[in-house]
C-alpha positions in Angstrom: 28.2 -11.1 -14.9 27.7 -8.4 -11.5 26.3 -9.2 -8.3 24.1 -6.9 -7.2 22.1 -5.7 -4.1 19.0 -4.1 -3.0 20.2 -0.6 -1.4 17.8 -0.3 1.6 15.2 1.8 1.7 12.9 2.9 4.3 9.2 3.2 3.4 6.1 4.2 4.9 3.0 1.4 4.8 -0.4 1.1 6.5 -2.6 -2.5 6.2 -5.6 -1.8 3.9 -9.0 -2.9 5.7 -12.6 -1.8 4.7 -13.7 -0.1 7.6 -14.3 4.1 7.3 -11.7 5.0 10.1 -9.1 3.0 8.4 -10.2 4.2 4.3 -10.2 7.6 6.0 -6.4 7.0 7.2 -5.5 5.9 4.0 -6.7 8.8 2.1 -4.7 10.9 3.9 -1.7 8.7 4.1 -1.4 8.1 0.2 -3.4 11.6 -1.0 -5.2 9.7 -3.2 -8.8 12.1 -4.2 -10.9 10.6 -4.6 -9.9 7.4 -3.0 -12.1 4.4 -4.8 -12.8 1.2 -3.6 -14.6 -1.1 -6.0 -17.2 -2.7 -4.6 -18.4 -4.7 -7.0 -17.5 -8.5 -5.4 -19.1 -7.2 -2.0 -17.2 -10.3 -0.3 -13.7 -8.7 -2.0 -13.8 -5.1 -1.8 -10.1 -3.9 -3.6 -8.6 -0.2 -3.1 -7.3 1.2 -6.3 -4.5 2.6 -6.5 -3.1 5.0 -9.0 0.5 4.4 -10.0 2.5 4.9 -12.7 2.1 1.6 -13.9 -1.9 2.4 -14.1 -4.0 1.3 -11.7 -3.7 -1.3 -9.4 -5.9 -2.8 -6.5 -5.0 -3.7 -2.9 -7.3 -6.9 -1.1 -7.9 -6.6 2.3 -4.6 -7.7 4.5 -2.2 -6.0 1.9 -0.3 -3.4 2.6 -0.1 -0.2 0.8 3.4 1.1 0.6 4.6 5.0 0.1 8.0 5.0 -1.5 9.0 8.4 -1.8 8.0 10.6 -5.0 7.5 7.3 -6.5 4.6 6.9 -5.3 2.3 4.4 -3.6 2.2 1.0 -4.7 0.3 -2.4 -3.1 2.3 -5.1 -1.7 1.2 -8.5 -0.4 1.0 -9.6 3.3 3.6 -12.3 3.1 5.7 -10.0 0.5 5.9 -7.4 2.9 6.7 -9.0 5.9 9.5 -11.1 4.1 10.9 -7.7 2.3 10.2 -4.7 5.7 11.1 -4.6 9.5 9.4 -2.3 11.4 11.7 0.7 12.5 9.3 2.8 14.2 5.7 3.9 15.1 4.3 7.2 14.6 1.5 8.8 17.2 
């Protein structure tokens, strides 16, 4: 049996909300077109996202993360914040 370990990565994320200045951020962070969220629980809108996995969806609070020419891929609040440290902020 190997041991292995996770080589670390650095990756790009922004918290999915349902407001338009934050959907419109989004869209141009992940160049998702169009970008959908499904409205059809109005209390529980969910952003889907294209991967190559097929599609998944991102609740509110979770984070949507770009990892490089994979691609960009939903990741739970208390996932994320276990798993990333924030390196930097860009203006």
């Amino acid at each position: 049996m190997a041991k292995y370990r996770n080589k670390p990565m650095v990756v790009e994320a922004i918290q999915f909300f349902d407001d338009a200045e934050t959907i419109s951020i989004i869209h141009e962070f992940t160049g998702i077109n169009p970008l959908r969220v499904d409205y059809a629980q109005p209390d529980n809108p969910q952003l889907i996202i294209p991967t190559f996995e097929g599609s998944m969806r991102a609740n509110i609070g979770d984070w949507i993360i770009k990892v490089g020419d994979w691609g960009c891929y939903p990741c739970k609040p208390e996932i994320f914040e276990a798993t990333y440290e924030l390196l930097e902020v860009e203006a």
